[in-house]
N, C-alpha and C positions, 0 to 999 in steps of 0.2 A: 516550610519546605524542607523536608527532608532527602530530597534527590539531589539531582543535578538541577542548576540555575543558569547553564552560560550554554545556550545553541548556535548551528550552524544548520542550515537547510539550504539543501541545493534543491533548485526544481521550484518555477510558480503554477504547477497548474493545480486538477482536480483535488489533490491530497496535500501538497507541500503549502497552499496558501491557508486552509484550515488549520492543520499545524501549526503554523507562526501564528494564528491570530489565539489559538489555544494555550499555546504556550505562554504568551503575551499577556493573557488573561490570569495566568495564575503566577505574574510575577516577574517570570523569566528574561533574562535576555537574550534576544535574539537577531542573527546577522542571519542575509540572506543570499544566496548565489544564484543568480537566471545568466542565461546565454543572453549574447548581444542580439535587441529587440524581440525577445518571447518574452517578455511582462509589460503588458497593456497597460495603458493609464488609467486602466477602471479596474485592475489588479492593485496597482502602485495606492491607490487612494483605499482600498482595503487593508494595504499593510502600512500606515501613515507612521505606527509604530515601531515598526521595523527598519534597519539599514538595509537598503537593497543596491546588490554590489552585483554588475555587469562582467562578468568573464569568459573566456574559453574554460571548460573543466580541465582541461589539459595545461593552464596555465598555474603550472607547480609553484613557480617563484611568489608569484599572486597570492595563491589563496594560504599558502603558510607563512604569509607574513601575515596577512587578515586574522586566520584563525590564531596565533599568537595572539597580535594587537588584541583581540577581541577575549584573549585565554577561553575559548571554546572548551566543553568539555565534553559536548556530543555532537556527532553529525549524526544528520538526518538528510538519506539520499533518495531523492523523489523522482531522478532522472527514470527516462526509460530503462526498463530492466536488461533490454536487449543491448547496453552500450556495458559488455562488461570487463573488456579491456580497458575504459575509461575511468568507471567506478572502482577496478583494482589500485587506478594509478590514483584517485582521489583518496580513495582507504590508505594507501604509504604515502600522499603527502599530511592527512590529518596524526596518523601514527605519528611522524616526525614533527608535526606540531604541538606534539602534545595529549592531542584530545585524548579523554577515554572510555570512551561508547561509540560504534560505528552501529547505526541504521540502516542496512540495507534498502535497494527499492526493490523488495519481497514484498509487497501487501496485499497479493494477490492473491490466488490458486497456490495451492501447496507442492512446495517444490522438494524439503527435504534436502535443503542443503544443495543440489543441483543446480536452481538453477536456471536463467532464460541461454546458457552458453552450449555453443555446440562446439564440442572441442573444447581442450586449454583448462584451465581452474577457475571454478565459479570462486565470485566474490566470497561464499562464507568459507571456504579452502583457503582462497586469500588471507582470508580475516586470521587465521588462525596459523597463519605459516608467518606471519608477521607478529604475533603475539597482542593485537589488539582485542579487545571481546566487544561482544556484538549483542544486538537483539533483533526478534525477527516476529515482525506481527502479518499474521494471517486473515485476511478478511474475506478471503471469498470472492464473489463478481461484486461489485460498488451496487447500490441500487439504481445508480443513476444511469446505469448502463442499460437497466433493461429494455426499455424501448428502441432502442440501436443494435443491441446485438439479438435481438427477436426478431428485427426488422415492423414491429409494430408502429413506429414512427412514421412510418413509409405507407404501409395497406392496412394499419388496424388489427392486422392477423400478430399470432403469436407462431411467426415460423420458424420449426424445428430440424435442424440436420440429424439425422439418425432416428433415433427414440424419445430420446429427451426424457430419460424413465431414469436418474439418478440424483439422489438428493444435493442440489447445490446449497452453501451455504450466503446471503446477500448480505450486506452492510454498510448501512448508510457513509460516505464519506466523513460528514458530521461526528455520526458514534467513533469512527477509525480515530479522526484528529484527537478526537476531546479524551479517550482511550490512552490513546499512543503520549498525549503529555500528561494526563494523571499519573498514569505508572512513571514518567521517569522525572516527575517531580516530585512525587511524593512516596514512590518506596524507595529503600537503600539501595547502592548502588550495588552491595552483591546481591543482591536480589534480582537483578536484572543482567546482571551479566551471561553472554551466551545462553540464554533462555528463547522460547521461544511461545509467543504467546498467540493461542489459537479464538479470534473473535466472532461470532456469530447473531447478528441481526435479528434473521429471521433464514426460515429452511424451506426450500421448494424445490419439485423437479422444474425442469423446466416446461413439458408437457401441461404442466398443474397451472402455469401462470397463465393460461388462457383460462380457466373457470375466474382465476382471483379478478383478470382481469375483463371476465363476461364478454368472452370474444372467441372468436373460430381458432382453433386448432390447425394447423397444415404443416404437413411433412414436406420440406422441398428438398430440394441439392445444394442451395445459394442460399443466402440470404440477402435480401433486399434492402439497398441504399448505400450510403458511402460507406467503405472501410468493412461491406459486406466477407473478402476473404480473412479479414482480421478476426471480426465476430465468428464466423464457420467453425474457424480455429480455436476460439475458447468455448465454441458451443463442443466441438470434439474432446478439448482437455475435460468439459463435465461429461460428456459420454463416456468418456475412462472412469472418473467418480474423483478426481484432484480438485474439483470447486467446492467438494466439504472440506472445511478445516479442519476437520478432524480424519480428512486421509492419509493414509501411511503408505508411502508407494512401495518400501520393499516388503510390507505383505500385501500390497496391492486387496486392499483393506482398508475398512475404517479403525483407527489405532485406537488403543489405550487411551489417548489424550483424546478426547472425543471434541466434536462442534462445539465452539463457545465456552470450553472447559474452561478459560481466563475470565469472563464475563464478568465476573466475580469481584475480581480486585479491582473494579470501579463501583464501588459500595453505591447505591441505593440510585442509581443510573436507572432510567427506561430506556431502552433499546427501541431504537424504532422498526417496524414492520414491515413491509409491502405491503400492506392494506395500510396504514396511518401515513408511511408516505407518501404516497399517492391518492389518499382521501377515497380510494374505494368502500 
């Protein structure tokens, strides 16, 4: 192991329990931070490895005395993106504990530094006004999403707002975790600092995932089933063209750093697909 060897992850859901079990696998130690009762006992018996330590995020006193005790040297923040008054105030208590790698929860849609914040300083402005350095992995929509935010879950349809005529970038959960702790266990730490690493799965409009997935096409206003105006909303961010990770919003373009340009620094990995995960 040439990285870093001592984590902190805050967040057990979709992305933050793969990462501890990834990290875990190649060595690492890792402590773990959830809100009081958001980690299920059939989460808890998946991390059997792991400390899992009950808090408020806001509870400063708390968690820099943990990430001390524990001499953490990276956080890894899984919280929702949109708490980013919270994550600023988690970023200056691991700063003052020490750590030295802050993980944003960017794993999404490419933000360019911006950002889930309206108003005020996004986290990576934070990051940087505090002198901590950061990494920032790009994956695109999860694959696990797609049946929810298509609304295919619900009618079988693959229902589109807009056009759905822009290439998104997908990425298994899986590939993000096993990704996100290869690099920061096993290349140097300058090598990872303030970088920002752009991953890619597999590439599809969204209009396209009705053939992959041999089903009707339909253009609606809504999308159908729970958390339908959430999905709208990220079906809108890929009709702008921000779910390739390889978008660059100030040329409102695809950049230099093209989809999956990082891929790479996970030597002899298969990527999984939308046809192999889902056995199409």
């Amino acid at each position: 192991m040439h990285g870093y060897s001592s984590f902190a992850i805050f967040g057990c859901g979709l992305i933050g329990t793969p990462i501890a079990k990834e990290l875990v696998a190649r060595g690492a130690s890792v402590v773990m931070f959830v809100r009081p009762g958001t980690c299920s006992e059939a989460v808890r018996q998946k991390l059997d490895d792991v400390d899992v330590h009950e808090a408020e995020y806001t509870e400063c006193d708390t968690i820099l005395r943990l990430l001390k005790e524990n001499a953490v040297q990276v956080v890894i923040s899984t919280m929702s993106a949109a708490d980013v008054a919270v994550q600023n105030q988690l970023a200056s208590t691991a700063r003052a504990a020490g750590v030295e790698l802050f993980v944003p929860s960017e794993f999404g849609v490419v933000t360019d530094g911006i950002g889930h914040n309206k108003g005020g300083s996004s986290t990576i402005e934070h990051l940087k006004s505090i002198g901590l350095p950061f990494a920032i992995f790009y994956a695109g929509f999860f694959m696990e999403t797609i049946p929810a935010m298509t609304g295919f879950s619900v009618n079988r349809k693959i229902n589109v707002v807009g056009y759905g005529n822009m290439p998104c970038s997908f990425t298994a959960s899986a590939d993000v975790a096993g990704f996100v702790a290869h690099v920061l266990t096993v290349h140097h730490p300058q090598d990872v600092f303030n970088r920002t690493f752009r991953l890619q799965g597999d590439r599809s409009t969204l209009s396209d995932l009705a053939v992959l997935f041999k089903t009707e096409l339909q253009y609606v206003k809504e999308i159908p089933g729970k958390m339908g105006e959430v999905w709208k909303r990220m079906q809108m961010v890929a009709e702008c063209g921000a779910a390739s990770t390889g978008w660059n919003i100030q040329q409102w373009a695809e950049g230099e750093e093209y989809a999956g340009c990082t891929n790479y620094l996970w030597e002899g990995h298969q990527w999984q697909t939308i046809k192999s995960f889902y056995g199409l």
